[in-house]
DSSP file (Angstrom, degrees, kcal/mol; ACC not computed):
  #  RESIDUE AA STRUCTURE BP1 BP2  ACC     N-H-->O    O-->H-N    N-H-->O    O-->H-N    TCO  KAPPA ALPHA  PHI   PSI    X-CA   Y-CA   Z-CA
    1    1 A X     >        0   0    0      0, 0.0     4,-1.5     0, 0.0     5,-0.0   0.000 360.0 360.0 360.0 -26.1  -97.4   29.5 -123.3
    2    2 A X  T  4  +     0   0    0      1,-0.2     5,-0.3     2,-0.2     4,-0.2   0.859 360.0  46.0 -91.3 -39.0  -94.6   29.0 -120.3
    3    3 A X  T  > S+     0   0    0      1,-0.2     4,-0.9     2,-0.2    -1,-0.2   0.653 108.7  50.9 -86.0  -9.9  -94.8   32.5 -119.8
    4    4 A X  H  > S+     0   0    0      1,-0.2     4,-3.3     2,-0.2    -1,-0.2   0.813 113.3  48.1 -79.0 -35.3  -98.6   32.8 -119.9
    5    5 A X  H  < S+     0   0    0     -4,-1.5     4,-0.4     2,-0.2    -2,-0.2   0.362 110.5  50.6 -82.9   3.6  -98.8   30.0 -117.3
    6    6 A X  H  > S+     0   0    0     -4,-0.2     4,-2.2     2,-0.1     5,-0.2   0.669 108.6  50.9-107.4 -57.3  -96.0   31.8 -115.1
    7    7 A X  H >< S+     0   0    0     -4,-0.9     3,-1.5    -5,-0.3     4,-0.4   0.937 116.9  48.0 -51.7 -61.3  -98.2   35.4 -115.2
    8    8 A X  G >< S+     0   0    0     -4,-3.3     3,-2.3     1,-0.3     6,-0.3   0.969 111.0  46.5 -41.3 -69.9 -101.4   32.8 -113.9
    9    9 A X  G 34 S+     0   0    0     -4,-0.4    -1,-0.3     1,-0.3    -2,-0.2   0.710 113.0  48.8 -46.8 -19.4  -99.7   31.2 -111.4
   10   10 A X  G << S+     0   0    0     -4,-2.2    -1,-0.3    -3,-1.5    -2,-0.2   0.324  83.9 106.4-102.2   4.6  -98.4   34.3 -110.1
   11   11 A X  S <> S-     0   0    0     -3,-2.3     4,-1.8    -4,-0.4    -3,-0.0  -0.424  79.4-109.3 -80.8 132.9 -101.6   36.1 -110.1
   12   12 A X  H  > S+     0   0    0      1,-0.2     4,-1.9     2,-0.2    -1,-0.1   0.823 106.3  56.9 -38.6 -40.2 -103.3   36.6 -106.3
   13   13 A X  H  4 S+     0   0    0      1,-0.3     4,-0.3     2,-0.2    -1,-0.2   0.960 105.3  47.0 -86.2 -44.1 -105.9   34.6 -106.3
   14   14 A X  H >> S+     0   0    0     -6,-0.3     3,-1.4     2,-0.2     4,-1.3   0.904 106.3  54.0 -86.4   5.0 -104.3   31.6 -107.0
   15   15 A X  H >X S+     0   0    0     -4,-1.8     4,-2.3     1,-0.3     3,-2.0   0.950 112.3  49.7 -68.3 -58.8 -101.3   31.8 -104.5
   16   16 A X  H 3< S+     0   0    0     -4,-1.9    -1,-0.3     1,-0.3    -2,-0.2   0.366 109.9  49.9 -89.2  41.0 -103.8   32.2 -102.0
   17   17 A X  H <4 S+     0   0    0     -3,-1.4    -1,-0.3    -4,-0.3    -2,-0.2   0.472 113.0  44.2 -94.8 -26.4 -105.9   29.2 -103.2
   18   18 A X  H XX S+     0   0    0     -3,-2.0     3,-3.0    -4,-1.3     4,-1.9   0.850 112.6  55.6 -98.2 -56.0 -103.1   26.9 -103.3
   19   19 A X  H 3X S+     0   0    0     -4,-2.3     4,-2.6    -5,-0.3     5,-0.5   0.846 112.3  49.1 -22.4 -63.9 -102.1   28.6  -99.5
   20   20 A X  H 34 S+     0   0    0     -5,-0.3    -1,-0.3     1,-0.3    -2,-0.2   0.510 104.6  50.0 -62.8  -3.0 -105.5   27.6  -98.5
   21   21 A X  H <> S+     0   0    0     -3,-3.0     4,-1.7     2,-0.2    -1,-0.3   0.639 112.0  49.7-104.4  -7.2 -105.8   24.2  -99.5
   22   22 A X  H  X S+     0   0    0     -4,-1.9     4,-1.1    -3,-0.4     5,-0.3   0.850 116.5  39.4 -70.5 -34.8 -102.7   23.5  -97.9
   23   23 A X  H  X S+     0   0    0     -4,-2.6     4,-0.9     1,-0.2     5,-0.2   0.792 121.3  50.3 -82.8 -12.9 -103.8   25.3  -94.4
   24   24 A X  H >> S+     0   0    0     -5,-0.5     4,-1.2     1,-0.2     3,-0.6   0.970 111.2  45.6 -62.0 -63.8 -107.3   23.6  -95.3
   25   25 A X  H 3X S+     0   0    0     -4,-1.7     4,-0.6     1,-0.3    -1,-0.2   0.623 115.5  47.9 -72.5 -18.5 -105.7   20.3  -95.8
   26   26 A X  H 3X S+     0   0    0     -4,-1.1     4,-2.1     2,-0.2    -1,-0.3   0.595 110.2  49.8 -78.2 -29.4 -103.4   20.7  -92.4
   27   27 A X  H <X S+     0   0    0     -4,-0.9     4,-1.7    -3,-0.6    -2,-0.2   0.657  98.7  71.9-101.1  -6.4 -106.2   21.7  -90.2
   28   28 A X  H  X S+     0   0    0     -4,-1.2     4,-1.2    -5,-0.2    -1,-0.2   0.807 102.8  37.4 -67.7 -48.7 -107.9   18.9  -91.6
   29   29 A X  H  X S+     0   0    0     -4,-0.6     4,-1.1     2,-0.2     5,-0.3   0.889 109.4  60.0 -66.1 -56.4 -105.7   16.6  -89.7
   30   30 A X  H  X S+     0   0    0     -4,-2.1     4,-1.7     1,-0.2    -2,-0.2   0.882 109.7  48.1 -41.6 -74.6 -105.5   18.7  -86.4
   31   31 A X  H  X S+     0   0    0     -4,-1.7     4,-3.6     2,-0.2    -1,-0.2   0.672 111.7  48.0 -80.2 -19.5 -109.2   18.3  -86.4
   32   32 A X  H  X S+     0   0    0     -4,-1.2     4,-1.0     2,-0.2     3,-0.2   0.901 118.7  47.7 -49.9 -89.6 -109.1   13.8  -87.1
   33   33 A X  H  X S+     0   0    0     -4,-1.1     4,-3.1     1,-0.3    -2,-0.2   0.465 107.7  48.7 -34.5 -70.3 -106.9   14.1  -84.7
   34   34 A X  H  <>S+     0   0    0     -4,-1.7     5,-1.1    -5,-0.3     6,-0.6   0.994 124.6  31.6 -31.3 -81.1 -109.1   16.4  -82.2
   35   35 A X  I  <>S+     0   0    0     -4,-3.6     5,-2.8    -3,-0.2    -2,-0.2   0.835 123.5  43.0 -74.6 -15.2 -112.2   14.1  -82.5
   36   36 A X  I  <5S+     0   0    0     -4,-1.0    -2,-0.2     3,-0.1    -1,-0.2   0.987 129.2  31.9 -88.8 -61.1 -110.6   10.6  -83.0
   37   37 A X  I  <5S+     0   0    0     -4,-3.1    -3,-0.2     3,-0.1    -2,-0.1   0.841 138.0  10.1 -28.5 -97.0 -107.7   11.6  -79.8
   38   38 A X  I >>5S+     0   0    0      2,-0.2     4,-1.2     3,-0.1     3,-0.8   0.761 121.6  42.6-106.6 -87.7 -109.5   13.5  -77.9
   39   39 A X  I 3><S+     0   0    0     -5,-1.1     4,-2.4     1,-0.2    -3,-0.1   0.943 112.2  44.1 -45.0 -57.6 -113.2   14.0  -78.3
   40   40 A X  H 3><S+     0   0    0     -5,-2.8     4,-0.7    -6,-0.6    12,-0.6   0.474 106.3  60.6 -93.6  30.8 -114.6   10.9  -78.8
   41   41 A X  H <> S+     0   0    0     -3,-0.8     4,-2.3     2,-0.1     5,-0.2   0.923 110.0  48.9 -33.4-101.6 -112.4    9.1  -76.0
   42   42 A X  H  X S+     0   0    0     -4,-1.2     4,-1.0     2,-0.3    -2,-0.2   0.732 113.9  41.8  -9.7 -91.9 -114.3   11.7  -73.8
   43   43 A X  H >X S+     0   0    0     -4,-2.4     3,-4.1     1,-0.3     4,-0.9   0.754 113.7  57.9 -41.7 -86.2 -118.1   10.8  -75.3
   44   44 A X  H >X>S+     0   0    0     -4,-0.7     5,-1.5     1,-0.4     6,-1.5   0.738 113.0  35.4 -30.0 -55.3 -117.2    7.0  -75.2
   45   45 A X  H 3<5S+     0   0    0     -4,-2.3    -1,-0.4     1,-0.2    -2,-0.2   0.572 115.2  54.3 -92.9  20.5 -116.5    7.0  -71.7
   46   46 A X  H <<5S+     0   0    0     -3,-4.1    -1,-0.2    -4,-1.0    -2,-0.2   0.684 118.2  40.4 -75.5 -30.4 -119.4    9.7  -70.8
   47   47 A X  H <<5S-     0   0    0     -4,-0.9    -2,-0.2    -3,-0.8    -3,-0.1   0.449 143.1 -69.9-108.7 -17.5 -122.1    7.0  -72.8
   48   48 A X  T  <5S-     0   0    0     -4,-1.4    -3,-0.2    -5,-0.4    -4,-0.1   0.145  80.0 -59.9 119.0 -30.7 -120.4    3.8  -71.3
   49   49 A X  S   <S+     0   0    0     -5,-1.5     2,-0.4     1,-0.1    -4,-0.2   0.250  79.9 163.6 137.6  36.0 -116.8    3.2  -72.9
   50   50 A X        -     0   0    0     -6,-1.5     2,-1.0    -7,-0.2    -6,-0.2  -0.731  29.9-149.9 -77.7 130.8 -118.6    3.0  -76.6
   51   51 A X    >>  -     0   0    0     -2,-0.4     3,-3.7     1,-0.2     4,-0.7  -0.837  14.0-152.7-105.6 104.5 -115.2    3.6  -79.5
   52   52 A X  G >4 S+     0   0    0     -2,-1.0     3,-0.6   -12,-0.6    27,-0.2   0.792  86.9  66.5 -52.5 -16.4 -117.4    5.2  -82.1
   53   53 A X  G 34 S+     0   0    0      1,-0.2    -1,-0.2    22,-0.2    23,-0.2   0.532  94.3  54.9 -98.9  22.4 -115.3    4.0  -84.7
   54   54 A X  G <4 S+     0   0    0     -3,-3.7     2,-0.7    21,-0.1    -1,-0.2   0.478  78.0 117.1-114.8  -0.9 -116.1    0.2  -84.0
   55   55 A X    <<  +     0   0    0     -4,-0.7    20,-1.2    -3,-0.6    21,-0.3  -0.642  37.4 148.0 -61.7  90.2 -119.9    0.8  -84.5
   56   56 A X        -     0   0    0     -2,-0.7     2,-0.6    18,-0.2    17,-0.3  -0.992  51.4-135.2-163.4 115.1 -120.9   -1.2  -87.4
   57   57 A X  B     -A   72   0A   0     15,-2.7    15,-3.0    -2,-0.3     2,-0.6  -0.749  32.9-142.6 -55.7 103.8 -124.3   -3.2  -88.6
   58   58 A X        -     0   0    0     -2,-0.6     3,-0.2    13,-0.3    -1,-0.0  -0.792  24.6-178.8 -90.7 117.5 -122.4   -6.4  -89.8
   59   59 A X  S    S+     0   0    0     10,-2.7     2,-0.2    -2,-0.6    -1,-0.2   0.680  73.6  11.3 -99.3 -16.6 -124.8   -7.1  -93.1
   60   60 A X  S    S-     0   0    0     -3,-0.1     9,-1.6     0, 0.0    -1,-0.3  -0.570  86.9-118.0-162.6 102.6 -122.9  -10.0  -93.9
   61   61 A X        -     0   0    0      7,-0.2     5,-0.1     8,-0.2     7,-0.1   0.303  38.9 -97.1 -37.1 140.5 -120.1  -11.9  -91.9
   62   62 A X        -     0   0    0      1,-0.1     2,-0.3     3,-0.0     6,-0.2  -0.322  40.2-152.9 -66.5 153.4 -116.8  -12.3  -93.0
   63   63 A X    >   -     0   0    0      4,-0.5     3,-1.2     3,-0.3     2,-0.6  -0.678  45.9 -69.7-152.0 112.1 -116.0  -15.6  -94.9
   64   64 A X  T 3  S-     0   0    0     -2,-0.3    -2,-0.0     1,-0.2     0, 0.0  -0.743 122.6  -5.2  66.0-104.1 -113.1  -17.0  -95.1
   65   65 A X  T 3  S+     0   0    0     -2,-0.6    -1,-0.2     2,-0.1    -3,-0.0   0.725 114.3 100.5 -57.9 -41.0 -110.8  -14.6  -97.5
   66   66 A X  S <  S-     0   0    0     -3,-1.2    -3,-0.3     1,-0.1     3,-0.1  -0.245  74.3-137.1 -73.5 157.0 -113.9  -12.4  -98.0
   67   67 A X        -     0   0    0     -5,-0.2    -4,-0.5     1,-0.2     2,-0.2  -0.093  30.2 -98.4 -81.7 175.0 -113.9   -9.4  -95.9
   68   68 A X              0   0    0     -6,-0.2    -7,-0.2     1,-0.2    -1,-0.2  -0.546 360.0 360.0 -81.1 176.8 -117.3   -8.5  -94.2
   69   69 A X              0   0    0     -9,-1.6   -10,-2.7    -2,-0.2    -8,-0.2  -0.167 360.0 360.0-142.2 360.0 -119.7   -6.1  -95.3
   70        !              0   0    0      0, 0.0     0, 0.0     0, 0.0     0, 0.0   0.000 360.0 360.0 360.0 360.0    0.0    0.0    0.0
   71   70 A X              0   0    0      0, 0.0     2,-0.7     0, 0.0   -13,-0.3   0.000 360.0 360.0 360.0 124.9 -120.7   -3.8  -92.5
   72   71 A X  B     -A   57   0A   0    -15,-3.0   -15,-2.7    -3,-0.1     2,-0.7  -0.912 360.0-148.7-106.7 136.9 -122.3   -0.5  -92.4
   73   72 A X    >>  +     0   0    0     -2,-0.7     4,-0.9   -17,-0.3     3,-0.6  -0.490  31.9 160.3-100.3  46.7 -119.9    1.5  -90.4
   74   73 A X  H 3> S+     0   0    0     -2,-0.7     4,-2.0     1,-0.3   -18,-0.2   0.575  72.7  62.0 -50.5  -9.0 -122.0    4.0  -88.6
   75   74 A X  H 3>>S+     0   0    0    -20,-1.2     4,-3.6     1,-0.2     5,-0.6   0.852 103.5  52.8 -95.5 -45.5 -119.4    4.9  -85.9
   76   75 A X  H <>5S+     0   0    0     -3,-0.6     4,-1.0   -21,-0.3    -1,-0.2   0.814 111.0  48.9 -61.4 -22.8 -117.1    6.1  -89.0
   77   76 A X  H  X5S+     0   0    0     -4,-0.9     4,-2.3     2,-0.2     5,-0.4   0.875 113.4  47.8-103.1 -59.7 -120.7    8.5  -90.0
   78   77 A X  H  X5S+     0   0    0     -4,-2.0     4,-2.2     1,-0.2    -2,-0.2   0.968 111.9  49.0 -70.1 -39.7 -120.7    9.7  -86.4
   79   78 A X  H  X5S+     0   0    0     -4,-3.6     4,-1.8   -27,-0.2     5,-0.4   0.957 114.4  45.9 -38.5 -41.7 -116.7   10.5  -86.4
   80   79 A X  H >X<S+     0   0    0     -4,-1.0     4,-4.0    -5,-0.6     3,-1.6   0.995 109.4  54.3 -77.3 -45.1 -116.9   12.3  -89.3
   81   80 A X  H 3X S+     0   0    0     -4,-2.3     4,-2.2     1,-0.2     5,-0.3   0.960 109.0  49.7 -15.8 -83.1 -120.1   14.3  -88.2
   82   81 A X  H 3< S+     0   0    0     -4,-2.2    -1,-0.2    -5,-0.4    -2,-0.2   0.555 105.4  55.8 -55.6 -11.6 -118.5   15.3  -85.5
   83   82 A X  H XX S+     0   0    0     -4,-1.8     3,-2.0    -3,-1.6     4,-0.8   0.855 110.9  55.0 -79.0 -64.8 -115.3   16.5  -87.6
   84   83 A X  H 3X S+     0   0    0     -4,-4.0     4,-3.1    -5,-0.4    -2,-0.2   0.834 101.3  46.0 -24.7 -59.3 -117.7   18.5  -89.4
   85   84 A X  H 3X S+     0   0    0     -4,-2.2     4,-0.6     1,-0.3    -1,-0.3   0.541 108.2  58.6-101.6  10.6 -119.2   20.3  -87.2
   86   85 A X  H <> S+     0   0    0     -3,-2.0     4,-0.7    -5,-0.3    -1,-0.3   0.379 110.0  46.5 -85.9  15.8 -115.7   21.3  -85.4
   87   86 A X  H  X S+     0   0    0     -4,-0.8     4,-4.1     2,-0.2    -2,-0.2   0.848 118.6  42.6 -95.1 -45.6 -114.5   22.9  -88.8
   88   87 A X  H  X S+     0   0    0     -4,-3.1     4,-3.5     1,-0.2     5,-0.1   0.779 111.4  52.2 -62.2 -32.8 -117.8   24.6  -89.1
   89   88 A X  H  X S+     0   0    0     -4,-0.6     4,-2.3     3,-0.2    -1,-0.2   0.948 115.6  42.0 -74.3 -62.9 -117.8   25.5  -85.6
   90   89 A X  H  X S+     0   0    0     -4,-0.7     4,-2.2     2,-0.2    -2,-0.2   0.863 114.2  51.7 -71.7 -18.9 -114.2   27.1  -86.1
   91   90 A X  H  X>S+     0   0    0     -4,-4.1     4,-4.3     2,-0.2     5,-0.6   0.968 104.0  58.6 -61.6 -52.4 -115.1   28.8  -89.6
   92   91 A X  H  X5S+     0   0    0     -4,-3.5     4,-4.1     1,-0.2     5,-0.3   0.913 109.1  41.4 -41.6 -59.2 -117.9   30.2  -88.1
   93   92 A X  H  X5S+     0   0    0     -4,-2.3     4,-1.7     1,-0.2    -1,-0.2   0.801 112.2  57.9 -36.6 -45.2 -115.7   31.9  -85.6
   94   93 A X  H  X5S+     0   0    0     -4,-2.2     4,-3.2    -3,-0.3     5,-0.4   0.953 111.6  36.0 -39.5 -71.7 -113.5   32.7  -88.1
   95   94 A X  H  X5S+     0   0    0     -4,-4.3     4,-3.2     1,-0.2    -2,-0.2   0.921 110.6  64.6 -58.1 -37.6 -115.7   34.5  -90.2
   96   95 A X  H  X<S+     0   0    0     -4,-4.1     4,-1.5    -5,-0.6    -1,-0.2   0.911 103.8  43.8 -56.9 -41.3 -117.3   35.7  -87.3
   97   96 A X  H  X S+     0   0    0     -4,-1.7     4,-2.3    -5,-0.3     5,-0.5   0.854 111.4  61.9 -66.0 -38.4 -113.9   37.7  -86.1
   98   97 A X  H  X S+     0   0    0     -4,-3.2     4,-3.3     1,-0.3    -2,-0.2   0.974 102.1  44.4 -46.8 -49.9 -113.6   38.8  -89.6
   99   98 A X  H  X S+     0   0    0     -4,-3.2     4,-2.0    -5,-0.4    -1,-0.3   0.809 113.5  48.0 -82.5 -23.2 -116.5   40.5  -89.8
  100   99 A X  H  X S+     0   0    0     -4,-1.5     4,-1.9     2,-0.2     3,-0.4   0.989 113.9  46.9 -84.7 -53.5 -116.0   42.2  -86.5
  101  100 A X  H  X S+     0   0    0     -4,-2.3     4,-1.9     1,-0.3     5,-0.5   0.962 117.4  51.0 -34.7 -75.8 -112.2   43.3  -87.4
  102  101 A X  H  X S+     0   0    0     -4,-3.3     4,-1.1    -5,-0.5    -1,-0.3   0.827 115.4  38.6 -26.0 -62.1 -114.3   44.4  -91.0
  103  102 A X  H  X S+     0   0    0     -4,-2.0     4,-2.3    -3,-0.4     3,-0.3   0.927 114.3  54.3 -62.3 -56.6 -116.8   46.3  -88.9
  104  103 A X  H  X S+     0   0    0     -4,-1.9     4,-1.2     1,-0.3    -3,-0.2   0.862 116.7  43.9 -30.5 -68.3 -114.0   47.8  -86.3
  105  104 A X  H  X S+     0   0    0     -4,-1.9     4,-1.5     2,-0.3    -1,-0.3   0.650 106.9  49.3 -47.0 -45.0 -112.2   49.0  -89.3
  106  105 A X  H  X S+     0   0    0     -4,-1.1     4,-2.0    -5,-0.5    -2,-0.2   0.993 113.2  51.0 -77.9 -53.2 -114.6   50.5  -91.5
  107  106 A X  H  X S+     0   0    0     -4,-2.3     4,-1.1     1,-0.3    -2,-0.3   0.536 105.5  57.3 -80.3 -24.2 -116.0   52.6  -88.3
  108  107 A X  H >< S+     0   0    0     -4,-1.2     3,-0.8     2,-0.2    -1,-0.3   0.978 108.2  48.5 -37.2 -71.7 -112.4   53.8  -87.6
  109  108 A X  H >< S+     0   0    0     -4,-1.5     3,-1.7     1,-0.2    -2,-0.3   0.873 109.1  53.0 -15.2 -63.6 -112.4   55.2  -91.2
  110  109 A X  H 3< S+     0   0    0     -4,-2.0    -1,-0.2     1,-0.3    -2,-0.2   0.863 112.4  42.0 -67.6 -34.2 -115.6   56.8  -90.7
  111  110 A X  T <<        0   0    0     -4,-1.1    -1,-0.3    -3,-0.8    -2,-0.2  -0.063 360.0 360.0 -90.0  39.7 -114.5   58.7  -87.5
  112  111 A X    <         0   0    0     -3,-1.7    -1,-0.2     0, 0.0    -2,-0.2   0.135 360.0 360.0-123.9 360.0 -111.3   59.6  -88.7
């Protein structure tokens, strides 16, 4: 069994699954970072000095020990906006692929 599970792991597809959830899980941060740093600084003080992440419908005031509860819409709009830079940079991603793909195949064909 140790040796079946050596031959899997060593198999293409998953090295470069576990590669990618590591660069996934890295680039994950770069991009918190990017819109909590960076971006929404920038939008706060374009809109009036609003800190999206403090944007919150308090449904019930805190008391005493008890926490509030508070829907936390500034946390919905960070994360939105993380969204659509990952998407923004896959797309690109894929988008270079596919021209490097295209580039390539049509070298082939003229050679």
């Amino acid at each position: 069994m140790l040796k079946e599970f050596r031959t899997f792991i060593a198999q293409g597809n998953v090295l470069d699954l576990a590669v990618g959830i590591i660069i996934g899980a890295a680039f994950g941060k770069i991009t918190t970072s990017l819109v909590e740093d960076i971006i929404n600084p920038i939008l706060g003080l374009v809109i009036g000095g609003i800190d999206f992440s403090q944007m919150k419908i308090v449904l019930k005031e805190a008391v005493g020990t008890t926490p509030e509860v508070a829907i936390r819409y500034g946390n919905f709009i960070n994360t939105l906006i993380q969204f659509l830079v990952i998407a923004w940079v896959v797309f690109l991603i894929v988008k270079a692929a596919n021209r490097a793909r295209l580039s390539t195949s049509l070298e082939k064909k003229d050679a």
